[in-house]
C-alpha positions as CSV (number, residue, x, y, z in Angstrom):
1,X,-135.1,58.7,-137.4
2,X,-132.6,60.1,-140.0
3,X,-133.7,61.5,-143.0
4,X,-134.0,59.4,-146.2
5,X,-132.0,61.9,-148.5
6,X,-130.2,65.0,-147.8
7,X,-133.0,67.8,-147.1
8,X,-130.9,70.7,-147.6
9,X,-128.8,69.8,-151.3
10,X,-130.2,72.0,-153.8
11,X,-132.8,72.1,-156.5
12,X,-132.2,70.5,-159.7
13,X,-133.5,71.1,-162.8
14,X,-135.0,67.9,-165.0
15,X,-136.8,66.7,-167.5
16,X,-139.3,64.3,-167.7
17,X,-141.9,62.1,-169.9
18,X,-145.4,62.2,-169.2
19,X,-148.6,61.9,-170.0
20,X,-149.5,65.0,-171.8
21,X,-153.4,65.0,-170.5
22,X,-152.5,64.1,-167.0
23,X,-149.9,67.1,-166.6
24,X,-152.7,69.4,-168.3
25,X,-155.2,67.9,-165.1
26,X,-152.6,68.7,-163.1
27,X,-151.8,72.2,-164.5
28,X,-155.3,73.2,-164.1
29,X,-156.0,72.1,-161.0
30,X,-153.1,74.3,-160.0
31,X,-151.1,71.4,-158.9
32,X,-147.2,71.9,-157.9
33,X,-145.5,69.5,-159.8
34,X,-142.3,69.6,-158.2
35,X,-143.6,69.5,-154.4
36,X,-145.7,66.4,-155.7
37,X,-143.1,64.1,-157.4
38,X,-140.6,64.9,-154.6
39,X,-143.2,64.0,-152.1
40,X,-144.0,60.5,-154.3
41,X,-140.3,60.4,-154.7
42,X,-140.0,60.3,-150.6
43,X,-142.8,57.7,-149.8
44,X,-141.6,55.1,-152.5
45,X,-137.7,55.4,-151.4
46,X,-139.2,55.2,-147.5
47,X,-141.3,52.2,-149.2
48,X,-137.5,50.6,-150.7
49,X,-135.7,50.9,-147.8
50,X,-137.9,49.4,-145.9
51,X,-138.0,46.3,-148.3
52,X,-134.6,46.1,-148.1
53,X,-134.2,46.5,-144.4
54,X,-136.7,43.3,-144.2
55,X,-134.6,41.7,-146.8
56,X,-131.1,42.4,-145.4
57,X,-132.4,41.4,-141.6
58,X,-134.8,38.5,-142.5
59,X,-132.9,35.6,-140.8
60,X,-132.6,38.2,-137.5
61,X,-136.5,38.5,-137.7
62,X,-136.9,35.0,-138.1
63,X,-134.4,34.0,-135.4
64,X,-136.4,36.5,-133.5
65,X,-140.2,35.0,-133.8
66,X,-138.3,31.7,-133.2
67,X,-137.4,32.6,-129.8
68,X,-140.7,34.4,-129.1
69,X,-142.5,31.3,-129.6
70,X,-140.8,29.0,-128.0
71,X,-140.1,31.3,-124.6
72,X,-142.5,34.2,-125.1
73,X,-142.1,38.0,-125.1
74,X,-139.9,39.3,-122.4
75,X,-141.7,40.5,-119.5
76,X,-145.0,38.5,-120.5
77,X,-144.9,37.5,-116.4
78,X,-145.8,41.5,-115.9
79,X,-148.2,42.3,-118.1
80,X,-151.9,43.2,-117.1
81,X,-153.5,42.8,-120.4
């Protein structure tokens, strides 16, 4: 599977809002704020494309099932389950 963003651009500085008691939690638990947000960055960009991917194929998908249920899965004659 190919990666969702380019793993190897460099680091870029930013600044953000937020919640001043949460990042003093976070501070003293010794959390890595950088490692975190890129990692929460990741899963809800994996979580988009994935939204659009149903979007953009949803008549294939349908068309799909369609054909599943009217003629079943192909090789359902071999199965032992």
């Amino acid at each position: 599977m190919q990666n969702l963003y380019d793993i190897s651009a460099p680091k870029k500085a930013t600044n953000l809002s937020i919640n001043s008691d949460l990042l003093a939690q976070a501070r003293s638990s010794n959390i890595n704020l950088s490692a975190t947000l890129e990692r929460a960055l990741r899963e809800e960009l994996a979580r988009e494309r994935a939204s659009q991917w149903q979007v953009e194929n949803k008549a294939s998908i349908k068309a799909y099932n369609q054909f599943v249920q009217e003629n079943g899965c192909f090789g359902d004659e071999f199965r032992e389950f």
